[in-house]
C-alpha positions, 0 to 999 in steps of 0.5 A: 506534364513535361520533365526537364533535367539537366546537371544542377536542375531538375523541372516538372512543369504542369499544364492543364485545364479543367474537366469542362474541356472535354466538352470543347473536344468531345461530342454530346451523347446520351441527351435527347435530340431534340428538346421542346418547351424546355429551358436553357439550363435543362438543356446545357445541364443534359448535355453536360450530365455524361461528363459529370459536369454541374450547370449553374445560373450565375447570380442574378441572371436571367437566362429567359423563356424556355425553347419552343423546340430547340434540336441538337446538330450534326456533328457539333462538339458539346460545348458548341451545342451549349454554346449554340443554346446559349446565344439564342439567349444571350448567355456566356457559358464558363467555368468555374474554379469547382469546373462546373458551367456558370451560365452567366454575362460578361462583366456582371460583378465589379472588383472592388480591387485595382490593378495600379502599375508601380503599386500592385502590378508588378509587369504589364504587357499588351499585344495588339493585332489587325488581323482579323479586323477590317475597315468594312463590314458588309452583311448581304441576302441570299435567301428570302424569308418565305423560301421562294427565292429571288422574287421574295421581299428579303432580295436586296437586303445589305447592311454596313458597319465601319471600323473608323480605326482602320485606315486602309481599306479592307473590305469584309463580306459576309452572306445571310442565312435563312430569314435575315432581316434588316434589323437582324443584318444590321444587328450582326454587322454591328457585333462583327465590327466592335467584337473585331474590334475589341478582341485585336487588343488583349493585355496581360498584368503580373501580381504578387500573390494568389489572392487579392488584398482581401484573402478572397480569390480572383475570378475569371470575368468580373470587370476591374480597374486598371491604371498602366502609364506606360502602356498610356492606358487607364479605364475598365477591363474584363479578367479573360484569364488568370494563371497561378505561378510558382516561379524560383525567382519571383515565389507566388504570382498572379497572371491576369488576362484582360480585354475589353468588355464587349469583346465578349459580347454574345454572338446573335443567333445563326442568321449570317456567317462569314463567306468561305475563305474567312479565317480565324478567331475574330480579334483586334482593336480600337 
C-alpha cells in the first residue's frame, strides 16, 4: 500500500500478489525429505499444505508416473522444489485467481476472444531485448556416466544450437552435469536457444473492462489471437500476465501480458547449467 497526498488529491495505491508468493520466498518445512513411489501432485500438495495452499490438476492433464525416489534439497525455496518436481514432468506450476497451484502446460485452452488493435484494444505496446540471447548455444561434458572420470564413454560430448536472428557473434557455453548424454545435451541446447528466443520479446495490450465479451473472465495462460498493425504483428500469443485497473481517466481496464508460446516451455531435467558468470532471467526474441 502506498499513500499519496497533496492539495487537491489524495491516492491509495494497492500492490500485491496472491498467498502462492510465499512459497517463491519461503523454505519447505513440515513435508518429508525424501519421498518414494509418490506422484507429482502428492508432493507439491505436502509442501504446499503448511501454507495453506490447495494443489489442482489442470483439466485434462497428465501429469505422468509417480517418482521412483524424489528427495528435497538443501536450501531450496518451496516453490523451487515444486518447481524442480514438476520439470522432471514436464508440468508448469501456476496460480489461479482462488491462489491455489494449477498444475497444468502452457497454452492447453484457447480463447474464443481476440485481441484486434482499433477494435477491443485500445493501447498496445512490446519491449524487445537481446540480452540474454545469443547466436551460439553450445552444451559440453564434464562428467562420465559411470563416474570414472575422463576415461569414461560421456568424454567429448558437445552439443550446438544456433539462433539465426542474432548476427553478431556471441557465443554461449554451458557445462554438463551428471549422466548428460547426447540426446539429453542436445535436448537442452535446443530449449536454451528457442526459450532465449521467445522470452527476449514480451507485449503488453489494454482493454476496456474486466471481463471479456462473454461475462466470463480472462485467465492467465490460454493461447489468444492478436492482430496489431502498427506493431506489424498478427498471430498466436500466450496470456503471461493480466492487471485490473481502476484508473480516474479511463474507468475499468484490462492490462494483458503476453508472449509467445514456447517461451514457457518446461525446462529438461538438471543435467547441464549455465558456467559461472551466467546472468539473469533467459529472454529474448525472434
Amino acid at each position: 500500500m502506498s499513500p499519496v497526498v497533496s492539495p487537491g488529491t489524495h491516492v491509495l495505491n494497492f500492490n500485491g500478489r496472491d498467498k502462492t508468493g510465499d512459497l517463491v520466498d519461503c523454505h519447505p518445512v513440515g513435508a518429508p525429505s525424501e519421498y518414494k513411489n509418490v506422484g507429482l501432485q502428492r508432493i507439491v500438495a505436502e509442501i504446499a499444505a503448511p501454507f495453506k495452499i490447495n494443489v489442482r490438476r489442470g483439466a485434462g492433464v497428465d501429469l505422468g508416473k509417480v517418482f521412483t525416489k524424489w528427495s528435497l534439497q538443501p536450501n531450496e525455496t518451496a516453490f523451487e522444489s515444486i518447481e524442480r518436481a514438476c520439470r522432471e514432468k514436464g508440468i508448469l506450476p501456476l496460480s489461479n485467481e482462488n491462489g491455489e497451484i494449477l498444475l497444468t502446460t502452457n497454452g492447453l485452452v484457447t480463447s474464443e476472444a481476440r485481441l484486434i488493435y482499433g477494435q477491443n484494444v485500445k493501447r498496445a505496446s512490446s519491449n524487445i531485448s537481446f540480452i540474454n540471447r545469443f547466436s551460439q548455444y553450445t552444451v559440453k561434458s564434464t562428467h562420465s556416466n559411470k563416474g570414472k572420470g575422463w576415461g569414461s564413454s560421456n568424454i567429448g560430448i558437445s552439443a550446438k544450437a544456433t539462433d539465426e536472428g542474432v548476427v553478431r557473434f556471441r557465443p554461449k557455453v554451458f557445462a554438463a552435469e551428471g549422466a548428460a548424454t547426447q540426446s539429453t545435451a542436445q535436448t537442452r541446447v535446443n530449449w536454451e536457444a528457442n526459450t532465449r528466443a521467445a522470452r527476449a520479446e514480451t507485449s503488453s495490450v489494454t482493454v476496456k473492462g474486466w471481463r471479456q465479451s462473454d461475462g466470463s473472465d480472462l485467465k492467465i495462460n490460454p493461447l489468444i489471437d492478436v492482430i496489431i498493425p502498427p506493431l506489424k504483428f498478427s498471430g498466436t500469443l500466450l496470456v503471461s500476465s493480466i492487471s485490473f485497473i481502476l484508473s480516474p481517466n479511463d474507468g475499468t481496464i484490462t492490462r494483458i501480458g503476453l508472449k509467445r508460446p514456447d517461451a514457457y516451455e518446461p525446462e529438461p531435467p538438471d543435467q547441464v547449467k549455465a558456467q559461472k558468470g551466467a546472468s539473469g532471467w533467459p529472454g529474448s526474441t525472434t
